[in-house]
C-alpha positions as CSV (number, residue, x, y, z in Angstrom):
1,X,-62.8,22.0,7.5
2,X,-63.8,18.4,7.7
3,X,-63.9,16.0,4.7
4,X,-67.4,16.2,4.2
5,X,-68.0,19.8,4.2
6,X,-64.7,19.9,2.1
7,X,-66.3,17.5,-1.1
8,X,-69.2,19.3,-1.0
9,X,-67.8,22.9,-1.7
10,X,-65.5,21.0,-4.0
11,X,-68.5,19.8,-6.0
12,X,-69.8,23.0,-5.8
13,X,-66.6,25.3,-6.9
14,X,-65.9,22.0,-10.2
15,X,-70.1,23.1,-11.2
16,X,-68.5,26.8,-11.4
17,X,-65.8,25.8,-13.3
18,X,-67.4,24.2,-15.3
19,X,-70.2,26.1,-16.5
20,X,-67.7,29.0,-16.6
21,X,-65.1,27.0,-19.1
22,X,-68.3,25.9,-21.3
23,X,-69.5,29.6,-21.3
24,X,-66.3,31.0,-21.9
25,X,-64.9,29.0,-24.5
26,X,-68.3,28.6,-26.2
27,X,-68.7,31.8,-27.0
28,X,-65.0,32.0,-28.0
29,X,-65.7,28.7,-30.4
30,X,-68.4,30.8,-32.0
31,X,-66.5,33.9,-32.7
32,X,-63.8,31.7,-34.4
33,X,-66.5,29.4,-36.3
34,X,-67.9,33.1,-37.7
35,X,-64.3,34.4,-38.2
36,X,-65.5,37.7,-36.4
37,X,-62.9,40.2,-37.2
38,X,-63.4,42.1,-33.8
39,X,-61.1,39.2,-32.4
40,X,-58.6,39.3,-35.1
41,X,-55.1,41.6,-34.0
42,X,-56.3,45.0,-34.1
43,X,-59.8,44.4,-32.8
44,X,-61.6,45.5,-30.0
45,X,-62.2,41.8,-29.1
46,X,-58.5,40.9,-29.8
47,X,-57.7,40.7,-25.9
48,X,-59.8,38.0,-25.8
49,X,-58.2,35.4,-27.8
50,X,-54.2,34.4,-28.0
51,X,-54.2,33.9,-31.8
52,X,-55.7,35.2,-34.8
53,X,-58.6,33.9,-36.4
54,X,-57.2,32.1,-38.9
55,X,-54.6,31.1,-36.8
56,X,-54.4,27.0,-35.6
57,X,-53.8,27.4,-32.1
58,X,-56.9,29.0,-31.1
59,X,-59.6,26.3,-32.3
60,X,-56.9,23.6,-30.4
61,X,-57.0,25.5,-27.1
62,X,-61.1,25.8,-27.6
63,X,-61.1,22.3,-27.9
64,X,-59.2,21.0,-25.3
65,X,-61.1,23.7,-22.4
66,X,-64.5,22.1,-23.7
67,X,-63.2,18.7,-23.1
68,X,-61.9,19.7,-19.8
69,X,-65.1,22.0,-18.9
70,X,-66.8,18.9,-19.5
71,X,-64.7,16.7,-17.7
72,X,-65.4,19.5,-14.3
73,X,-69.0,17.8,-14.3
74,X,-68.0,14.4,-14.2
75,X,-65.1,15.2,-11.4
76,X,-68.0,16.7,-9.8
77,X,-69.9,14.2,-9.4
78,X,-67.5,11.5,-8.4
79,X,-63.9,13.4,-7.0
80,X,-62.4,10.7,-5.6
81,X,-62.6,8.5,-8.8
82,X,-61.4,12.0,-11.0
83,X,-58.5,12.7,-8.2
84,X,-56.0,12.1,-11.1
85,X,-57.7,14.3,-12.9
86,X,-58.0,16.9,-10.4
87,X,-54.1,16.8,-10.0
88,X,-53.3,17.5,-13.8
89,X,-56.0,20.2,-13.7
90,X,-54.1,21.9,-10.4
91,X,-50.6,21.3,-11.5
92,X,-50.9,21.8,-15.3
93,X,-52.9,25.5,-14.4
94,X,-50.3,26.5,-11.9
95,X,-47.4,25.8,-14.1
96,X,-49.8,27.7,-17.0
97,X,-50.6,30.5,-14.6
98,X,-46.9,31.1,-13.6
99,X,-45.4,31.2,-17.2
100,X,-48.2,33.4,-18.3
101,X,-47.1,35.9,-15.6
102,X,-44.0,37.3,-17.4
103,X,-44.9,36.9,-20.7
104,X,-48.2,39.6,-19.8
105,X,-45.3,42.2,-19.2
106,X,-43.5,41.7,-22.6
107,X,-43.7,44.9,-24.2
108,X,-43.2,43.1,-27.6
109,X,-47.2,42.0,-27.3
110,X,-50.4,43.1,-26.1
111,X,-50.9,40.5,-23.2
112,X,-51.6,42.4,-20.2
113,X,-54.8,42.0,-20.7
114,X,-54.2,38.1,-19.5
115,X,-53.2,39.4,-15.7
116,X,-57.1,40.6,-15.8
117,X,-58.4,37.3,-17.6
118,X,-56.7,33.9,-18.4
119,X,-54.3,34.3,-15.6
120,X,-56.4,34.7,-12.4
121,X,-58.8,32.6,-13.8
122,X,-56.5,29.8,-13.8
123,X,-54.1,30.2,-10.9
124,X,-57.9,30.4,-8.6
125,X,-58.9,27.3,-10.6
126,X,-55.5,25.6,-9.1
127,X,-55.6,27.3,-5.9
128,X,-59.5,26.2,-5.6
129,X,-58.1,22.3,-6.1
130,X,-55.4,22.7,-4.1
131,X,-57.6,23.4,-1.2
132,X,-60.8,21.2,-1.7
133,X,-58.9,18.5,-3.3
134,X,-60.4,14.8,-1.8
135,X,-57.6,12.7,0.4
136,X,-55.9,10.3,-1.0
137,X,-57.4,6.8,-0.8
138,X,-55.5,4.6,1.4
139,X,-53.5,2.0,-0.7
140,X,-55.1,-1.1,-0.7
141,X,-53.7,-4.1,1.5
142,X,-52.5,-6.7,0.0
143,X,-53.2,-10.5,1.2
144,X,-50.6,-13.2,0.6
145,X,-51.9,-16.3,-0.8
């Protein structure tokens, strides 16, 4: 695939992101804001979060995947000048995405759920970047004075 065709399904696949990670985690934000007890242990909507609703970590993850869904615009526009940030996103989410994979088969918690949900949806998300990822820019030459 050459470079051109390659930055524009990049651009394309970091608008899905994106609007995915907005979509996702906003409706999440809002069932946390409105403490709805469907997400709380016990509830049909439990699957769906990592915490309880009173719980800290949840809000902090929400957080953070806003910021980054955010941040899948800018990249979007610009790749080249986000490639650092295209390299945390794909190694940060595979590292994520591998951890996760044991932990969904501990019998101790309810987490098998996450090999339907947070799991692909991540590992894609690095797999995605690992693929369509820009070049890296030649370093610049330097000229002696």
């Amino acid at each position: 695939m050459n470079e051109a065709r390659k930055l524009k399904r990049l651009k394309l696949f970091l608008r899905i992101y994106g609007t995915l990670t907005l979509l996702i985690f906003g409706v999440l934000s809002v069932g946390f804001l409105l403490q709805a007890s469907a997400m709380n242990p016990g509830g049909r909507l439990h699957w769906l979060i990592w915490d309880d609703l009173s719980g800290h970590v949840g809000p902090m993850l929400i957080v953070i995947y806003l910021v980054w869904g955010v941040f899948f615009f800018l990249a979007a526009n610009d790749p080249q000048a986000y490639r650092s940030f295209l390299d945390f996103t794909l190694w940060a989410n595979l590292a994520h995405g591998l951890i996760m994979i044991p932990m969904a088969f501990d019998s101790g918690h309810l987490y098998h759920s996450k090999l339907l949900t947070d799991i692909p949806f991540i590992l894609i998300l690095a797999g995605g970047l690992y693929v369509l990822r820009p070049a890296a820019r030649p370093a610049a030459q330097s000229v002696a004075l």
